[in-house]
N, C-alpha and C positions, 0 to 999 in steps of 0.2 A: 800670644796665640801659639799654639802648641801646632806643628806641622809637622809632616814626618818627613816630606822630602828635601824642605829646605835645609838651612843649615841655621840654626840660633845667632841670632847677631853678636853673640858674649864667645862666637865660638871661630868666628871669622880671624884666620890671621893678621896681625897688624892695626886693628879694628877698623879693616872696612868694611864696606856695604855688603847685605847679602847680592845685591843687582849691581854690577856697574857699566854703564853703556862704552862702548870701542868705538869711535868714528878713525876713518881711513881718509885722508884728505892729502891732496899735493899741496907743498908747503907746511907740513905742519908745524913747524918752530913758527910759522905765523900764526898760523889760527892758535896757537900756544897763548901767542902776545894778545891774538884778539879776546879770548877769553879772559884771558888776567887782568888786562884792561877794563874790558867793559864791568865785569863784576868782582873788581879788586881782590884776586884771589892769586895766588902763589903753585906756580908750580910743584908736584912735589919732590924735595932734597932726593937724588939718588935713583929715581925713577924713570931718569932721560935713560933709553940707550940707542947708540948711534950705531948704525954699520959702519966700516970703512968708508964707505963714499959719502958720508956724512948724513944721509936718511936716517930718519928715526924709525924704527921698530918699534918704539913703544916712549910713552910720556903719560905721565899722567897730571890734574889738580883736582883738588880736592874741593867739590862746592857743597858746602853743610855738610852732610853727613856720608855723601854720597863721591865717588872716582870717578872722573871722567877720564877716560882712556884715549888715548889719539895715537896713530903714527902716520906715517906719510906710505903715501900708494905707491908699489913697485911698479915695475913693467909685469904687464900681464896682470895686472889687479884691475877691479873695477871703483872708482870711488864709494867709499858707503857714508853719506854724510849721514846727519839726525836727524830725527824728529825730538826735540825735547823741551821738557815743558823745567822751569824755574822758579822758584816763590824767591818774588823781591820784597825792596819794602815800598819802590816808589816803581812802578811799568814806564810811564812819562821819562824821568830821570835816565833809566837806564836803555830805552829808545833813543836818547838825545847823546848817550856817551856810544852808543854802538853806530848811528847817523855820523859820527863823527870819526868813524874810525874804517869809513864803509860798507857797512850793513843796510840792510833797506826795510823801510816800515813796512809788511805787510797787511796789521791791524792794527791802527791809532787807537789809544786804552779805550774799551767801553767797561762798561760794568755785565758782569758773568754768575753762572749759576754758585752757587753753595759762599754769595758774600766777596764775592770778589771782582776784581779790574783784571781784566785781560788784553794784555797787547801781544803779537807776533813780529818778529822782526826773520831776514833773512840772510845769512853774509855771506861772505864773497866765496865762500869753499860750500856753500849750499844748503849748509842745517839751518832746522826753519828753529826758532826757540822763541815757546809759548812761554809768556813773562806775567805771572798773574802775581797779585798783589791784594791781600786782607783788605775786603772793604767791608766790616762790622756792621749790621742792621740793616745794609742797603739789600734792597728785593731783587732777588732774581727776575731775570729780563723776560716777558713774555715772547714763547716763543712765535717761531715764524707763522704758524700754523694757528696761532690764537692773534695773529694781527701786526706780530712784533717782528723788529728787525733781522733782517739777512745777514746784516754788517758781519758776522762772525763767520758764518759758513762761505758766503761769496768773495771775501779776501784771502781765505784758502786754498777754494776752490781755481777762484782765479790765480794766485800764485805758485799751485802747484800744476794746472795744467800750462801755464809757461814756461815752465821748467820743464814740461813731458814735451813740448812743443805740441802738445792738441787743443786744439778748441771749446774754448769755455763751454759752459752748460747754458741752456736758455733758462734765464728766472723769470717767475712769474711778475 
């Protein structure tokens, strides 16, 4: 696709992503471990840099094709955790190594629009990570409004107004 303002992916230094998301989190040499952990992925060589006082200003890993960026929140900073979504090969599997490391299920896999299994999970520094997984030939879930289930919208919703500390929405 030909674009004028982006930048060509053959043209990105280093080859990475045209997009790569920054989360700001305290601890972040944890949530480092938590991410490599859960989706067996590697820090990248040379990326860490430390202040003096041993904060990280910047770290990155590399999931597929794409940088995840992290450092740890100053004084005066506000946490900015994620919203980010992941293609695994197993949703179940990768709930069950994240449940084990601290994370919390906030959607047990259902099946999702365009063929696929959808689970959310939340961990302990607050990015929510939408964990979908190729489910080939299987139909897209009727929605709420033709009779079909809430399961996907109402464990967002509920888990993100927990998080705001306001009160859930009334479902019908």
């Amino acid at each position: 696709m030909n674009n004028d303002i982006l930048l060509p992916d053959r043209s990105v230094p280093a080859a990475g992503p045209v997009l790569s998301p920054f989360v700001i989190v305290d601890d972040a040499a944890g949530f480092i471990d938590f991410v490599s952990e859960v989706f067996r992925v590697a820090e990248t060589t040379g990326a860490r840099t430390s202040m003096p006082d041993g904060k990280l200003i910047h770290a990155q890993l590399r999931l597929g094709a794409v940088d995840l960026m992290v450092a740890d929140r100053l004084d005066g900073w506000p946490p900015r955790p994620g919203l980010l979504q992941v293609w695994v090969r197993d949703v179940a599997a990768v709930l069950r190594r994240a449940e084990a490391r601290g994370a919390t299920t906030v959607t047990e896999p259902v099946p999702f629009y365009g063929g696929s299994i959808l689970g959310r999970m939340l961990d302990r520094w607050q990015t929510m990570w939408w964990l979908r997984a190729p489910a080939p030939g299987r139909p897209d879930p009727a929605p709420v409004w033709e009779g079909g289930s809430d399961v996907v919208f109402r464990t967002l919703d509920t888990a993100l107004r927990r998080l705001a500390g306001t009160p859930k929405l009334p479902h019908p």
